[in-house]
C-alpha positions as CSV (number, residue, x, y, z in Angstrom):
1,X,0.0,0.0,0.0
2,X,1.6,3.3,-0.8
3,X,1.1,6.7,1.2
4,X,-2.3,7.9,-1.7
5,X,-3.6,4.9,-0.7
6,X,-3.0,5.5,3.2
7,X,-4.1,9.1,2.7
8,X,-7.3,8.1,0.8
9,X,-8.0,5.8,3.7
10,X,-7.5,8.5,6.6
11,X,-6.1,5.9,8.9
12,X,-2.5,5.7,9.0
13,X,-0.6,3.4,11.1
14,X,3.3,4.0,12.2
15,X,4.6,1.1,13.9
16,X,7.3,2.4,16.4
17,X,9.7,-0.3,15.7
18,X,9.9,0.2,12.1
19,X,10.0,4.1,12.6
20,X,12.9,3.3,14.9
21,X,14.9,1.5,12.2
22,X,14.7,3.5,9.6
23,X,14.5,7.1,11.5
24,X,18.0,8.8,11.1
25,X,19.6,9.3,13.9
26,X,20.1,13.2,14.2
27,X,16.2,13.7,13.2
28,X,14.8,11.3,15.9
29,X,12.5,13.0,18.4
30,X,13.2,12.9,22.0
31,X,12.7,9.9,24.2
32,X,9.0,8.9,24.3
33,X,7.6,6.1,27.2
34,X,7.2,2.9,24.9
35,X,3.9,1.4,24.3
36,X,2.6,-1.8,25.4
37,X,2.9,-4.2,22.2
38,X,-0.9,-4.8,22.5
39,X,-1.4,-0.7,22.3
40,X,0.9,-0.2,19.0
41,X,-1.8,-1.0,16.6
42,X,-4.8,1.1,18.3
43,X,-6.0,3.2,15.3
44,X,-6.6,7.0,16.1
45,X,-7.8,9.9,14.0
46,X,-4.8,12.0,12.9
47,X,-6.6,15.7,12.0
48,X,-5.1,19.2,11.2
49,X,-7.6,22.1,11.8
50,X,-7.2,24.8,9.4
51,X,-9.7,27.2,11.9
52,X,-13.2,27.7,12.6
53,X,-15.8,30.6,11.8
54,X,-18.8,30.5,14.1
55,X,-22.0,31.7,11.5
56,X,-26.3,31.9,12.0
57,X,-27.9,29.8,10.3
58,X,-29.2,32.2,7.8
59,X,-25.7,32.8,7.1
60,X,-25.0,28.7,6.7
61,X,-28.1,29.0,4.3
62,X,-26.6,31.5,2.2
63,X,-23.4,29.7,1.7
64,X,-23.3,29.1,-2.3
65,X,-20.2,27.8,-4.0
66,X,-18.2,31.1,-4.7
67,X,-18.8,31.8,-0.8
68,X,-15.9,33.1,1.0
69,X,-16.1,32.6,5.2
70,X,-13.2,34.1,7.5
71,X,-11.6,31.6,9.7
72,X,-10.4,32.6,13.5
73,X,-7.0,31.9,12.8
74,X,-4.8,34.7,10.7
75,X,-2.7,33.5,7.5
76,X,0.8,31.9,8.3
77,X,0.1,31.0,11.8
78,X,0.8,27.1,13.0
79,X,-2.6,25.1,12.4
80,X,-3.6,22.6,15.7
81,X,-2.7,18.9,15.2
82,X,-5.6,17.3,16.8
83,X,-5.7,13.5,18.0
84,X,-9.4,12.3,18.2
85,X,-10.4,15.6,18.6
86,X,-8.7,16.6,21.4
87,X,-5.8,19.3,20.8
88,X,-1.8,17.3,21.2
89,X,0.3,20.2,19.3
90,X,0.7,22.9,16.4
91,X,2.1,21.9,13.1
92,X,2.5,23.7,9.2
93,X,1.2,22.0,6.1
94,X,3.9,21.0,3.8
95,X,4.4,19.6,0.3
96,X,6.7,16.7,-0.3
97,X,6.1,15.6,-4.0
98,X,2.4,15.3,-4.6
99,X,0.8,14.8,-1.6
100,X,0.2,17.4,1.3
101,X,2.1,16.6,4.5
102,X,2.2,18.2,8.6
103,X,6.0,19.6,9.3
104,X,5.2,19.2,13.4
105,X,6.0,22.6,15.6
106,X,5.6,21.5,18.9
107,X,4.0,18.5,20.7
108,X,2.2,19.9,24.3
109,X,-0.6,18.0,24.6
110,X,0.3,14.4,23.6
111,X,0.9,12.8,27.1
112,X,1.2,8.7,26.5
113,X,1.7,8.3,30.5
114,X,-1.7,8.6,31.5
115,X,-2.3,5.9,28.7
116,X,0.9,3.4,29.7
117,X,0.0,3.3,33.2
């Protein structure tokens, strides 16, 4: 299966073993607790939120297809990595060939210790 059909899928799975083999050295993150074998395979939702715009409903009504709705986030600033919905960090869309990609700012919310426990 290659990454368009991953993409297409929306679920992606990293394995951390694998990642750990073929991850260079100097770009590996910092030390992370390591996950129960039985864990490693749980599938989350992986989501990066461009914004929101809160609108009436007359408004949602008038939406047409050349509509144009302000978001509450201002151009060029890091868009929220979101895991299942709840908020883990701040990343930047990228482009590596054809496909879009996430280059990862920061990582505050992603806490695997109350999960490993």
């Amino acid at each position: 299966m290659n990454l368009n059909d991953q993409f297409a899928g929306g679920d992606i799975l990293i394995d951390d073993e694998q990642m750990e083999e073929t991850a260079p050295a100097a770009a590996a993150p910092k030390a992370s607790p390591r996950l129960p074998q039985m864990m490693r395979r749980i599938p989350v939702t992986l989501t990066l939120e461009v914004g929101s715009a809160r609108i009436s409903l007359q408004e949602l009504m008038a939406i047409g297809p050349d509509s144009v709705l302000p978001l509450d986030v201002m151009a060029g600033e890091p868009l929220v990595i979101k895991v299942n919905g709840a908020a883990i960090g701040r990343a930047e869309v990228v482009v590596a060939g054809e496909q879009y990609g996430l280059k990862v700012i920061d990582l505050d919310g992603l806490n695997l210790d109350l999960i490993t426990s």
